[in-house]
C-alpha atoms as an extended CHARMM CRD file, in Angstrom:
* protein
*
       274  EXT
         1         1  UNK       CA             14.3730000000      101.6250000000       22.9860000000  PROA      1               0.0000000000
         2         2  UNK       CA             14.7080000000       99.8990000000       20.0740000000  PROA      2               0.0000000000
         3         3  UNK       CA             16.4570000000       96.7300000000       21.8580000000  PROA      3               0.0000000000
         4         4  UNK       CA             13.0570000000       96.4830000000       24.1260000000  PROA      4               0.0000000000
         5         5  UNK       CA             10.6990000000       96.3970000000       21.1070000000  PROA      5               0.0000000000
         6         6  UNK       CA             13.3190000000       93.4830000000       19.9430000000  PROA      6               0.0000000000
         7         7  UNK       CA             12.8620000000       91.5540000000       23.1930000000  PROA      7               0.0000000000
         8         8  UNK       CA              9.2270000000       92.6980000000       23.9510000000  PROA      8               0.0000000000
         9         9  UNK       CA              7.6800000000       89.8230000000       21.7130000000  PROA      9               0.0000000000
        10        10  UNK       CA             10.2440000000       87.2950000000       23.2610000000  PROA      10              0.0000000000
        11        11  UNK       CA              9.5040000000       87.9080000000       26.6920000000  PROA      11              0.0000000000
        12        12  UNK       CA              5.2830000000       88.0180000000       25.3400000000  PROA      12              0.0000000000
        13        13  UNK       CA              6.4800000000       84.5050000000       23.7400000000  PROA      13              0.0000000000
        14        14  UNK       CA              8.1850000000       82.6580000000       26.6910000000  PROA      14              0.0000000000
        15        15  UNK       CA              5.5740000000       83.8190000000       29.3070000000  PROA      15              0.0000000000
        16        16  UNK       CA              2.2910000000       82.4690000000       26.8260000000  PROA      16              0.0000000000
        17        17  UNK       CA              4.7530000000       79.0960000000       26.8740000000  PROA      17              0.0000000000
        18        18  UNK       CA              4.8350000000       79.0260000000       30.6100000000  PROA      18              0.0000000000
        19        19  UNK       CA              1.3950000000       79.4160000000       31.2270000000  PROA      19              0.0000000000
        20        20  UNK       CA              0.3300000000       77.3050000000       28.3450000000  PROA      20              0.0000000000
        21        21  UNK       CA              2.8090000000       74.4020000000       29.6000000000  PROA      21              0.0000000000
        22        22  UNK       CA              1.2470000000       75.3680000000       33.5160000000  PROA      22              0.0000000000
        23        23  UNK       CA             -2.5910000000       74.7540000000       32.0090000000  PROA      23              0.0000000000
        24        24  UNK       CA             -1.8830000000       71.7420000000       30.4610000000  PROA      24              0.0000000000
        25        25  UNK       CA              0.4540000000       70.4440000000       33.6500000000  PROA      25              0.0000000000
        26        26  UNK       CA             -3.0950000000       71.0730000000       35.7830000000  PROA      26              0.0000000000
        27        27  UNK       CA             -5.2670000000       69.3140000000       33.0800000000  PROA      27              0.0000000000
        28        28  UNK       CA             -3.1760000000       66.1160000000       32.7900000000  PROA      28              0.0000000000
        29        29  UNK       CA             -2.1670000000       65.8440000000       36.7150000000  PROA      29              0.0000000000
        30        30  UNK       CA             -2.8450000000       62.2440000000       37.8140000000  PROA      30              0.0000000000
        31        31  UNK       CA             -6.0050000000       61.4280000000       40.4960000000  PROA      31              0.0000000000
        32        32  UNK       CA             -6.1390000000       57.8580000000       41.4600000000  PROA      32              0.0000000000
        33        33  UNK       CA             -9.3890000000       56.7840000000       42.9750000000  PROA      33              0.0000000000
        34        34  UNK       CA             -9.9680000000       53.1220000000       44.7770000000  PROA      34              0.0000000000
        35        35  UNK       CA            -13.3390000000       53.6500000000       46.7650000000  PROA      35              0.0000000000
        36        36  UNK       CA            -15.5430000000       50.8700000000       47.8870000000  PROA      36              0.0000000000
        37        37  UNK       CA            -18.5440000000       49.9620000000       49.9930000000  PROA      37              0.0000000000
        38        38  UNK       CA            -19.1320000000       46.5760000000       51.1000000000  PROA      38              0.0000000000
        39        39  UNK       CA            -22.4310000000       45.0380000000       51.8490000000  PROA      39              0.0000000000
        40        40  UNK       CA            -23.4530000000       42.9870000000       54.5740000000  PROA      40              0.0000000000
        41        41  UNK       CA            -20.5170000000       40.7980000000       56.5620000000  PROA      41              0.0000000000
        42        42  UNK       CA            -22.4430000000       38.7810000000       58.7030000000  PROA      42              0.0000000000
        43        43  UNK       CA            -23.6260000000       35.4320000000       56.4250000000  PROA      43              0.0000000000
        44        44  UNK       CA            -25.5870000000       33.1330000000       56.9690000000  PROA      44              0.0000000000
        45        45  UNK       CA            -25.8850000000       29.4370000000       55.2640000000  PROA      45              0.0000000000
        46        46  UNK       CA            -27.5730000000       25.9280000000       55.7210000000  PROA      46              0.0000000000
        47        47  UNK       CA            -25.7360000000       23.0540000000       55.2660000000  PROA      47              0.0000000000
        48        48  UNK       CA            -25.3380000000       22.0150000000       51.4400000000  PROA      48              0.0000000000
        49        49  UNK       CA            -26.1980000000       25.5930000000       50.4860000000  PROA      49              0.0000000000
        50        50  UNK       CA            -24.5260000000       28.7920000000       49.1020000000  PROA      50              0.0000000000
        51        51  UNK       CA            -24.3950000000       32.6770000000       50.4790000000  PROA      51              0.0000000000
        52        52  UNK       CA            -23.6310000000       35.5210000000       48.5160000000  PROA      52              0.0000000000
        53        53  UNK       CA            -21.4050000000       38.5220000000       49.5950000000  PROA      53              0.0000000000
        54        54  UNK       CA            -21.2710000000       41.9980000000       47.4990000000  PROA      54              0.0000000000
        55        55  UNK       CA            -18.9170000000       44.1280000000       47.2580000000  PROA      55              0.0000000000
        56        56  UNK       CA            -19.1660000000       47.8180000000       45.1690000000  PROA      56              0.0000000000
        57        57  UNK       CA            -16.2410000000       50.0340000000       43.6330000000  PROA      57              0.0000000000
        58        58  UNK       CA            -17.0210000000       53.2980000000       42.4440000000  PROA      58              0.0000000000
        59        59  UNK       CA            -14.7210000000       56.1890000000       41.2480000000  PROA      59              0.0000000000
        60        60  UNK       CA            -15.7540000000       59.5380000000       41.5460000000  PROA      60              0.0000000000
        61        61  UNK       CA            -12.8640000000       61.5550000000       43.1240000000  PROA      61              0.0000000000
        62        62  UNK       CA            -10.5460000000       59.9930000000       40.2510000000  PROA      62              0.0000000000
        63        63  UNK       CA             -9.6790000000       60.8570000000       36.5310000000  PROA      63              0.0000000000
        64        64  UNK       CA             -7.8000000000       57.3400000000       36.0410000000  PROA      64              0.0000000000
        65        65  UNK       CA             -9.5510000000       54.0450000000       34.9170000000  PROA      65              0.0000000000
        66        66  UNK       CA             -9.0640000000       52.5950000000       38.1670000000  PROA      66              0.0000000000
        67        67  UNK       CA             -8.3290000000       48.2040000000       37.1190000000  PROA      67              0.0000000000
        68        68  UNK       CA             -9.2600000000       45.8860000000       40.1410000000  PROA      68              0.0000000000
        69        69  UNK       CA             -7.8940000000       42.2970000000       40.7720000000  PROA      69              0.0000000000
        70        70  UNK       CA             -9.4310000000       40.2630000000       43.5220000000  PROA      70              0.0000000000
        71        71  UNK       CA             -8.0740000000       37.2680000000       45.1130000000  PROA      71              0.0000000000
        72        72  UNK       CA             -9.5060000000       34.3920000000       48.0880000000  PROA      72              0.0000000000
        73        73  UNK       CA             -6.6180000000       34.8030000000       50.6520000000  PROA      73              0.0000000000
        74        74  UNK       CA             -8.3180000000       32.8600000000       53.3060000000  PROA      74              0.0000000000
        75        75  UNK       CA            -11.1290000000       30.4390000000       53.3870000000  PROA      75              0.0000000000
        76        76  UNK       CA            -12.3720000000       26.9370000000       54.8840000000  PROA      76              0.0000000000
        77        77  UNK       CA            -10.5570000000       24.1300000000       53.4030000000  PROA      77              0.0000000000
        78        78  UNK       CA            -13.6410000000       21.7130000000       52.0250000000  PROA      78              0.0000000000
        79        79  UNK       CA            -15.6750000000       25.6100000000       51.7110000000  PROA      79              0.0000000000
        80        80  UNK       CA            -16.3390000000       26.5790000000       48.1710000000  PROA      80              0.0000000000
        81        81  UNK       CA            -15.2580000000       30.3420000000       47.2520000000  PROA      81              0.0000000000
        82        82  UNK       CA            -16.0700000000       32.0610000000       44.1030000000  PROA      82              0.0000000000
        83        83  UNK       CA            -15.7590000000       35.8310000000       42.6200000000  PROA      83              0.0000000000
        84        84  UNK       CA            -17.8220000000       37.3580000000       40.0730000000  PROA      84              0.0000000000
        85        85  UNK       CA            -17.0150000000       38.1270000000       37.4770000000  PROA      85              0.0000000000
        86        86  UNK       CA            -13.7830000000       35.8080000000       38.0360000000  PROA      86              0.0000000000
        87        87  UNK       CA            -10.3120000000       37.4900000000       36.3250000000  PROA      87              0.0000000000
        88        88  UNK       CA             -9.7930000000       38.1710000000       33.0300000000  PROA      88              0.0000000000
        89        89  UNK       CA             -8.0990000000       39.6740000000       30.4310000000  PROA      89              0.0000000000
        90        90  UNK       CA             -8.7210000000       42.9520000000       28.8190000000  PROA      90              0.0000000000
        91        91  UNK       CA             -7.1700000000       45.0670000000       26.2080000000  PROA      91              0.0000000000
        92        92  UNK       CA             -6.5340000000       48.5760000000       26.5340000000  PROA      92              0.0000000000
        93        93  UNK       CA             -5.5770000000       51.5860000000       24.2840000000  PROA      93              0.0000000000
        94        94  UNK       CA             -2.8360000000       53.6750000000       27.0420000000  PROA      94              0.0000000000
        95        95  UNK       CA             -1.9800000000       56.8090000000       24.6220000000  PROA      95              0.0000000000
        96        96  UNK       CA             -2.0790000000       54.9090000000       21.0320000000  PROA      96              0.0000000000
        97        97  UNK       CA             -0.2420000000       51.5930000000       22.5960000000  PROA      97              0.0000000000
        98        98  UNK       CA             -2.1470000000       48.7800000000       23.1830000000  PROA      98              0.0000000000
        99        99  UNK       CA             -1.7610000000       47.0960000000       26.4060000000  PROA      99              0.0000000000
       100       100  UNK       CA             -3.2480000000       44.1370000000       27.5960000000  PROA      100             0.0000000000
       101       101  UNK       CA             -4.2340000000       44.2760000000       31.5430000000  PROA      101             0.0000000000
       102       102  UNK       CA             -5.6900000000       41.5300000000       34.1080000000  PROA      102             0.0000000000
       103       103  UNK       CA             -8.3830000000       41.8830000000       35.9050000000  PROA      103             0.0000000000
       104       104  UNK       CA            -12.2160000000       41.1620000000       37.5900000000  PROA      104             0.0000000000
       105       105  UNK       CA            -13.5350000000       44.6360000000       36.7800000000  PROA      105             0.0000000000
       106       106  UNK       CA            -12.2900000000       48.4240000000       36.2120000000  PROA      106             0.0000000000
       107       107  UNK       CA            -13.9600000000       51.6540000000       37.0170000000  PROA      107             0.0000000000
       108       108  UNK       CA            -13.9670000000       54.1130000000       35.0850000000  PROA      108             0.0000000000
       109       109  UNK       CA            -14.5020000000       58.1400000000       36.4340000000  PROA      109             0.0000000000
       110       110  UNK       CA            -17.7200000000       59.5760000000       37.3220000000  PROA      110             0.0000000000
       111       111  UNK       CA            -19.5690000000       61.7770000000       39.1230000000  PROA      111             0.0000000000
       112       112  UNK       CA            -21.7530000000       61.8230000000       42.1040000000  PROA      112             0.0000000000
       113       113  UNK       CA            -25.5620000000       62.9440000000       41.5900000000  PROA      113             0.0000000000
       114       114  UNK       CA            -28.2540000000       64.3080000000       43.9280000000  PROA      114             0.0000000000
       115       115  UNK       CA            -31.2920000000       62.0260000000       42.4870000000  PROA      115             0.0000000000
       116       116  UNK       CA            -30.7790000000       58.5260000000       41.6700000000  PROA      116             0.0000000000
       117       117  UNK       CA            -31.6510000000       58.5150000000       38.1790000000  PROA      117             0.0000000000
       118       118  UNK       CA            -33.7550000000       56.0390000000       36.4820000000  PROA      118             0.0000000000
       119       119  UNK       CA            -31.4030000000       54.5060000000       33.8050000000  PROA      119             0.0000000000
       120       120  UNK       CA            -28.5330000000       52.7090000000       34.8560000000  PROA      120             0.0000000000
       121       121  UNK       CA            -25.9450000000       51.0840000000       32.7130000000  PROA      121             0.0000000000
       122       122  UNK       CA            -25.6800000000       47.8550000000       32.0590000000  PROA      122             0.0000000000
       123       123  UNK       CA            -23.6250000000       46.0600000000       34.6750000000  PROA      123             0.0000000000
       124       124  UNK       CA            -23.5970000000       48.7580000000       37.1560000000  PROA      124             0.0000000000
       125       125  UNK       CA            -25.8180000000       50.0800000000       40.0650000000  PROA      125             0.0000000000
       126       126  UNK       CA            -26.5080000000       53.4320000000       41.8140000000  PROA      126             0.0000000000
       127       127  UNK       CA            -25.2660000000       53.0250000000       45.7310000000  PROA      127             0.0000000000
       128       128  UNK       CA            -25.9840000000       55.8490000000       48.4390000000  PROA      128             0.0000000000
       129       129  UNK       CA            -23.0130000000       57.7470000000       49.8480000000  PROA      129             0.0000000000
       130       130  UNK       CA            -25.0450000000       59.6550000000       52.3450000000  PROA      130             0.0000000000
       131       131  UNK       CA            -24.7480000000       63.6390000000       51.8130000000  PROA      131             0.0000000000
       132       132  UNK       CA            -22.5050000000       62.9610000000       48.6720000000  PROA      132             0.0000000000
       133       133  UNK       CA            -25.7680000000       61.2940000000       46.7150000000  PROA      133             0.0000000000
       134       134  UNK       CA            -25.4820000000       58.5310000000       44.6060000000  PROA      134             0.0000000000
       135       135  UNK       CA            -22.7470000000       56.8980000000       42.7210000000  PROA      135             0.0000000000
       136       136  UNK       CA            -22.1060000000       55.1200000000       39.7270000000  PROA      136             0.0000000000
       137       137  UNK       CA            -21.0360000000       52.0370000000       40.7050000000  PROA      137             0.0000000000
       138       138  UNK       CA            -19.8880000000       48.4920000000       39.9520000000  PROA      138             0.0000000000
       139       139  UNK       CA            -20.9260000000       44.9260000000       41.9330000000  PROA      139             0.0000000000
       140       140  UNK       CA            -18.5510000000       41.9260000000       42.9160000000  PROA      140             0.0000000000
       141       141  UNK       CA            -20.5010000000       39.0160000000       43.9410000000  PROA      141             0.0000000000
       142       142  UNK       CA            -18.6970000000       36.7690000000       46.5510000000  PROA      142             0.0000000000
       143       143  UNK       CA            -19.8850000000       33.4370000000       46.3840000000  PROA      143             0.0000000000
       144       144  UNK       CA            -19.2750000000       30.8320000000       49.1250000000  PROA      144             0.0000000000
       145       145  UNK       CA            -21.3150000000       27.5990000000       49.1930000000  PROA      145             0.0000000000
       146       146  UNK       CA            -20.4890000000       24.6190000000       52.1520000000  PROA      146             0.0000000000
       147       147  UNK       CA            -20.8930000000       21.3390000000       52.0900000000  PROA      147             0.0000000000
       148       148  UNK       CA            -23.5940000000       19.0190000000       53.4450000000  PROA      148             0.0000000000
       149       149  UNK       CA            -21.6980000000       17.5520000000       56.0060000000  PROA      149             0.0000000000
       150       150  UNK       CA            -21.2580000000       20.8820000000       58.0700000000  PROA      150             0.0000000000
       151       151  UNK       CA            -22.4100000000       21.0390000000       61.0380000000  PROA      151             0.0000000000
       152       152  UNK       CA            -24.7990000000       23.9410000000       62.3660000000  PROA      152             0.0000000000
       153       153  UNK       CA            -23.3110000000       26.0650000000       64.5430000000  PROA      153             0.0000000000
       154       154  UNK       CA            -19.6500000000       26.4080000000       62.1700000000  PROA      154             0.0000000000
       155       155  UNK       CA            -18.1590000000       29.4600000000       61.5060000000  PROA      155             0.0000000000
       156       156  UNK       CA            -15.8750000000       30.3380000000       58.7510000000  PROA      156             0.0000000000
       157       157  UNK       CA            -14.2490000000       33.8680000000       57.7030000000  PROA      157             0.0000000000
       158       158  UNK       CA            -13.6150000000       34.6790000000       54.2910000000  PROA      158             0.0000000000
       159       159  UNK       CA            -11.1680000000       37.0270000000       53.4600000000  PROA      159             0.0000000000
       160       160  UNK       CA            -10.8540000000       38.6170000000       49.9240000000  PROA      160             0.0000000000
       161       161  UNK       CA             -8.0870000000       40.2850000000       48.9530000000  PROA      161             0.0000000000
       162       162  UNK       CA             -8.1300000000       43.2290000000       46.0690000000  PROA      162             0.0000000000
       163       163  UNK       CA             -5.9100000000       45.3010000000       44.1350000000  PROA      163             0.0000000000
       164       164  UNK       CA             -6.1180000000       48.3610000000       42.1870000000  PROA      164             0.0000000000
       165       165  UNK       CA             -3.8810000000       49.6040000000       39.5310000000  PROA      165             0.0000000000
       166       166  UNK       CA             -3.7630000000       52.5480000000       37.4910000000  PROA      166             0.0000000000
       167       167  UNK       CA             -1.8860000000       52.8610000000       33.7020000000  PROA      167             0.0000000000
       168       168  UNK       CA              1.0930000000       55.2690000000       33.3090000000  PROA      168             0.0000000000
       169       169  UNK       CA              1.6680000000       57.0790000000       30.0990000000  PROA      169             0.0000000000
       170       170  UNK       CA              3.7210000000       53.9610000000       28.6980000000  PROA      170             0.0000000000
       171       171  UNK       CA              1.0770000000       51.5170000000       29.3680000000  PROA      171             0.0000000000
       172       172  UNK       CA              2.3410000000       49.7530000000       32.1510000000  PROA      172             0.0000000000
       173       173  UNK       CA              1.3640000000       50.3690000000       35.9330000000  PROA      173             0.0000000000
       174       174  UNK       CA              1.9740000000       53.6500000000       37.5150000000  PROA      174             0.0000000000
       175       175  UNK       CA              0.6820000000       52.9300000000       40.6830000000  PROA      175             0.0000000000
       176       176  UNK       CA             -0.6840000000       50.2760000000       42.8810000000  PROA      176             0.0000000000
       177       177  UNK       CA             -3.1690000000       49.8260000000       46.0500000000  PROA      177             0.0000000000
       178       178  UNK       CA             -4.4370000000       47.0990000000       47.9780000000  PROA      178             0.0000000000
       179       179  UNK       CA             -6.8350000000       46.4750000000       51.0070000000  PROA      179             0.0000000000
       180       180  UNK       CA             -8.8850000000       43.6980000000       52.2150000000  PROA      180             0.0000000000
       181       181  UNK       CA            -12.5710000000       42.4890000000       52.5080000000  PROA      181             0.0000000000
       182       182  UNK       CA            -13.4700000000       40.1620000000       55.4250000000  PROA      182             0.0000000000
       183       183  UNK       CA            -17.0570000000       38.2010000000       55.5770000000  PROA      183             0.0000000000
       184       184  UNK       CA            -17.9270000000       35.7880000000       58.5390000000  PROA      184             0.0000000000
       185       185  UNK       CA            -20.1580000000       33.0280000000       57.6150000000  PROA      185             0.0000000000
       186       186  UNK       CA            -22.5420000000       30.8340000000       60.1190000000  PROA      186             0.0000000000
       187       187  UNK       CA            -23.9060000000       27.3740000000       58.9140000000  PROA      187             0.0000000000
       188       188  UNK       CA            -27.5230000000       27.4040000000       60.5390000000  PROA      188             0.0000000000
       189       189  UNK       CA            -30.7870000000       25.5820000000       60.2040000000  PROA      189             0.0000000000
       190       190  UNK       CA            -32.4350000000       28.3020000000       58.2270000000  PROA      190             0.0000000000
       191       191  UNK       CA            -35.4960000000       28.5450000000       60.8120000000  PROA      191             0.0000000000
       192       192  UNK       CA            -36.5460000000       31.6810000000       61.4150000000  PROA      192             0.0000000000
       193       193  UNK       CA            -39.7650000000       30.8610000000       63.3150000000  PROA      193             0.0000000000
       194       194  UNK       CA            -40.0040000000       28.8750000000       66.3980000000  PROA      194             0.0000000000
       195       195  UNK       CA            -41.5860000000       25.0770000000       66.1120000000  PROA      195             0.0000000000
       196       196  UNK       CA            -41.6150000000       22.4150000000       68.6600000000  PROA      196             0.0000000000
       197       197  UNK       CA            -42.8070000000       18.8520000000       67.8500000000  PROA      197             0.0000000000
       198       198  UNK       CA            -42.7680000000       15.6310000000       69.9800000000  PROA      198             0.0000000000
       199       199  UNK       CA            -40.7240000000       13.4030000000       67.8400000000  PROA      199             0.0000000000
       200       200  UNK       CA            -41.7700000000        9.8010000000       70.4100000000  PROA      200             0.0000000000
       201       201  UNK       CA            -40.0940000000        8.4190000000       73.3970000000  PROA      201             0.0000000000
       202       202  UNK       CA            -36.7770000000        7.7120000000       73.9500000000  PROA      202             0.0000000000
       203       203  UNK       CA            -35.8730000000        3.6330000000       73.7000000000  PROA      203             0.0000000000
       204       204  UNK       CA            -34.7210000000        2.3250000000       77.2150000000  PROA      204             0.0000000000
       205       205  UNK       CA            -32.1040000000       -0.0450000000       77.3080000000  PROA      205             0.0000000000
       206       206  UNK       CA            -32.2420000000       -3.2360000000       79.1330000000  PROA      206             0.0000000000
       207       207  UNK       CA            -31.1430000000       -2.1080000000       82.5390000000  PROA      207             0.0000000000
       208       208  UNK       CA            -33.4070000000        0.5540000000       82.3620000000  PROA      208             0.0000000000
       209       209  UNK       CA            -36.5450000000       -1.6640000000       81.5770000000  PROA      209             0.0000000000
       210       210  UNK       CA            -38.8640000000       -2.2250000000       84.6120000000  PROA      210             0.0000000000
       211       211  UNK       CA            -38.2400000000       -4.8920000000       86.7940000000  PROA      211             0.0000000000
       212       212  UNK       CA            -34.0540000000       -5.2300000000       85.8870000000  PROA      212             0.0000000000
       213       213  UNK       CA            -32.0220000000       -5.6220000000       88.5710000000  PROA      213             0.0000000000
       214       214  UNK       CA            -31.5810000000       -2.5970000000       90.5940000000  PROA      214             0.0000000000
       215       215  UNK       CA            -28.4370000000       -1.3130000000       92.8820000000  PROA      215             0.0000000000
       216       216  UNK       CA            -29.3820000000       -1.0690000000       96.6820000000  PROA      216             0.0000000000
       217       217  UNK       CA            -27.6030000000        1.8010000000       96.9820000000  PROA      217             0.0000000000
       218       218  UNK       CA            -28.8500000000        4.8080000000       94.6690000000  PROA      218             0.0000000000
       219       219  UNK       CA            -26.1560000000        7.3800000000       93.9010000000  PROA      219             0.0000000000
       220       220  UNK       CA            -28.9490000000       10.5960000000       95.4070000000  PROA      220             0.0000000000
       221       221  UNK       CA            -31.7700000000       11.1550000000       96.1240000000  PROA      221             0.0000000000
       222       222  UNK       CA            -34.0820000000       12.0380000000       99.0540000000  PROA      222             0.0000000000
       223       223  UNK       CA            -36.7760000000        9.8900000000      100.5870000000  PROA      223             0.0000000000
       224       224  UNK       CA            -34.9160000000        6.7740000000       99.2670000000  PROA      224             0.0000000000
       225       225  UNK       CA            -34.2240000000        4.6060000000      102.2660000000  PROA      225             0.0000000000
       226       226  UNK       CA            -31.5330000000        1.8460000000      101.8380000000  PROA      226             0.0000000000
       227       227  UNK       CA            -32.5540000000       -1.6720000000      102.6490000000  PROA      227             0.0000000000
       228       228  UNK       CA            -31.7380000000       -2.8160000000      105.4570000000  PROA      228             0.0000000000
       229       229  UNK       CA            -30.6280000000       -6.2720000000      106.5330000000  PROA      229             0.0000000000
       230       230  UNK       CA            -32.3720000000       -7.7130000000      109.5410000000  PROA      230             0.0000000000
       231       231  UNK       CA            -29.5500000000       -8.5430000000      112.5250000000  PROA      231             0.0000000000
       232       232  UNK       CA            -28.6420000000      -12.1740000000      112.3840000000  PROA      232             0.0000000000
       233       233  UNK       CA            -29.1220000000      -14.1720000000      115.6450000000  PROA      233             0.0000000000
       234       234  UNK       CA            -26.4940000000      -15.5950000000      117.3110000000  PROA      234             0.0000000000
       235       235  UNK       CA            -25.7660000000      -19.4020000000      116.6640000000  PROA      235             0.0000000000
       236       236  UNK       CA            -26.8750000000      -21.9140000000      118.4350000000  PROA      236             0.0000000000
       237       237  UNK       CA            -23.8380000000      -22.7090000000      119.7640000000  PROA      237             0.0000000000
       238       238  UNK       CA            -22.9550000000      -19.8400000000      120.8820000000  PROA      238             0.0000000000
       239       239  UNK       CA            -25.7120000000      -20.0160000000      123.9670000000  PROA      239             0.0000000000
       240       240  UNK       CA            -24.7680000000      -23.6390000000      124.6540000000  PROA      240             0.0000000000
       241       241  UNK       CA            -27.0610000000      -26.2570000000      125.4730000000  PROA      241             0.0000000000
       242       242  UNK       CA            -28.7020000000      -24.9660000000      128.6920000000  PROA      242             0.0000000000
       243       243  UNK       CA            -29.8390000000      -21.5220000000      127.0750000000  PROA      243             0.0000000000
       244       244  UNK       CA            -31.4180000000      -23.5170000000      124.5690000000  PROA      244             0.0000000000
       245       245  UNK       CA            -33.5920000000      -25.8490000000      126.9570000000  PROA      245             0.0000000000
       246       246  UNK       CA            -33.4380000000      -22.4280000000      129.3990000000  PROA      246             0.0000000000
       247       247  UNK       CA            -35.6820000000      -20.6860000000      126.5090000000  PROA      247             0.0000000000
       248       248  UNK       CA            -37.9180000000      -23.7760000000      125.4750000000  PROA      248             0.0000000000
       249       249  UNK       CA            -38.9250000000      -24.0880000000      129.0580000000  PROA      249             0.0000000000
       250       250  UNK       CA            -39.3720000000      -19.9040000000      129.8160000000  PROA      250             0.0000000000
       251       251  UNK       CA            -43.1290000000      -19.7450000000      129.3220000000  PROA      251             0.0000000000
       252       252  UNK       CA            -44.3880000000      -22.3120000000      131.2440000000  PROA      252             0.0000000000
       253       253  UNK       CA            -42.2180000000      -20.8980000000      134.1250000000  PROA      253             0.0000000000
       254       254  UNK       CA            -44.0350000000      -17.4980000000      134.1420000000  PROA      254             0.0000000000
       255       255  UNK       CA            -47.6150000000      -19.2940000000      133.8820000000  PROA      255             0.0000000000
       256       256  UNK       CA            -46.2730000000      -21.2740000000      137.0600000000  PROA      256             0.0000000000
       257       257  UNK       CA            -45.3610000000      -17.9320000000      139.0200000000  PROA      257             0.0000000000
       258       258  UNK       CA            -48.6780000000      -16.2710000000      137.7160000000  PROA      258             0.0000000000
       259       259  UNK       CA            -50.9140000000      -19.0300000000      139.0540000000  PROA      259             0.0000000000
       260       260  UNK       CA            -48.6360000000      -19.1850000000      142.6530000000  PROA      260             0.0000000000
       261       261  UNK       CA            -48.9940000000      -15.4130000000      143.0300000000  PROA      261             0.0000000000
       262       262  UNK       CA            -52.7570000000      -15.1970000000      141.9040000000  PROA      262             0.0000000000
       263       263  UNK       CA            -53.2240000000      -18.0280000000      144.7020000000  PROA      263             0.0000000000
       264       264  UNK       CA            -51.5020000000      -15.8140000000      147.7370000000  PROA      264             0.0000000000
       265       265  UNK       CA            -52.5350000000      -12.4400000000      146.5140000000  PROA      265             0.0000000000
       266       266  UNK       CA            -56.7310000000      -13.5820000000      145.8890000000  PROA      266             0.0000000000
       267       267  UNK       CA            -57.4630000000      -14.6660000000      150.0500000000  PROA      267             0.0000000000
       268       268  UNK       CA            -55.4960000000      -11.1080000000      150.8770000000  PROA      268             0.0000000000
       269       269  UNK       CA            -58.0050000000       -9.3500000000      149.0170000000  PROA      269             0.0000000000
       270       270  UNK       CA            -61.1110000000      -10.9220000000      149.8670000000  PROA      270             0.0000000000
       271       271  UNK       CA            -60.4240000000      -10.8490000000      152.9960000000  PROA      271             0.0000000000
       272       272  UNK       CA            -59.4610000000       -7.1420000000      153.0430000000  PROA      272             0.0000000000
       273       273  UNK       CA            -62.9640000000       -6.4060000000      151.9340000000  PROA      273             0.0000000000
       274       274  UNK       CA            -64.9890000000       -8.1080000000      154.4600000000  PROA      274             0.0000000000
């Protein structure tokens, strides 16, 4: 009996240790949050002008200041890419060590509300995560601006690359994550309405002009006749010298036999009648 009342507080000791040790295991147990929302990824641009892409982290399922870096992994060669706010460097106090971190932009932990409230922060924006409400949440501005010399019609994709990181107890990087952020961009004329306007008649060349020599034989077409040649007659020597006299000499021979046969043919008749 007496042992027990010896090892009673013990026992009452190690167990408030245990549960003590459990509490404050649950309280510091690491959440990493990288959420995002992107905006719009269809862009569109004139030539010679710039288009702006946005992109929004928030961190609301986290209890770890989540540190973003953000990189252009693919773009048009003469295309002009920029991020804002571009990479930096930051200090930070991990546990009474001071660390210094790169980055665009970190997050820091907050929570989702049910009304979007009237004051926001500086440098930060309310976004709509349907039934979850609104979050806190941060803006990266992808800039891309073209040349004049583009032509309407290009395409280009843009592809962003980010990274988040998250501090361990001995300032460096516990833990990393990474994803990717695609925008396709369209060079157009920036008309939105329709116009039509008779800008003048196009400048014929000189074979075009009217009365230039023409081809004889047109390529199509229907109810355009080809010219025709007219037959070439024979030669004169080809009928000889008799056909030639033969032909001179032809009408006078029919007036001949007209008259002879109007001569016979006249007495018949009359006489037929009497």
């Amino acid at each position: 009996m007496v042992e027990m009342k010896r090892i009673a507080p013990v026992l009452m000791a190690a167990i408030l240790l245990l549960v003590s040790a459990s509490l404050v295991s649950a309280q510091d147990e690491a959440k990493y949050n990288f959420a995002s929302a992107q905006g719009n990824k269809q862009l569109k641009v004139i030539p010679g002008g710039a288009v702006e892409g946005v992109i929004y982290f928030y961190n609301i399922e986290g209890n770890r200041i989540t540190h973003i870096s953000l990189e252009i992994s693919k773009a048009p060669d003469d295309w002009i890419v920029e991020i804002d706010p571009p990479q930096h460097e930051i200090q930070v106090n991990v546990s009474g060590k001071i660390v210094t971190v790169t980055e665009n932009l970190h997050v820091e932990p907050s929570q989702a509300v049910a009304q979007e409230p009237e004051e926001v922060p500086e440098g930060m924006v309310y976004i709509k995560l349907g039934d979850l409400g609104y979050a806190l949440a941060k803006a990266v501005h992808i800039v891309v601006q073209v040349p004049e010399t583009v032509e309407i019609g290009t395409q280009g994709d843009i592809l962003i690359a980010a990274e988040a990181e998250w501090l361990g107890q001995t300032g460096a990087a516990a833990i990393k994550q990474a994803r990717e952020f695609e925008f396709f961009v369209e060079v157009t004329s920036g008309q939105t309405e329709y116009t039509e306007t008779i800008v003048g008649e196009v400048e014929k060349t000189e074979t075009e002009k009217p009365g230039a020599a023409q081809s004889t034989q047109p390529e199509s077409g229907e109810g355009v006749k080809p010219e025709v040649a007219p037959p070439t007659p024979p030669p004169a020597s080809e009928s000889g010298p008799v056909g030639a006299s033969l032909m001179r000499w032809l009408p006078a021979i029919i007036a001949g036999v007209v008259v002879v046969l109007a001569a016979i043919l006249i007495p018949i008749i009359v006489r037929r009648r009497d």
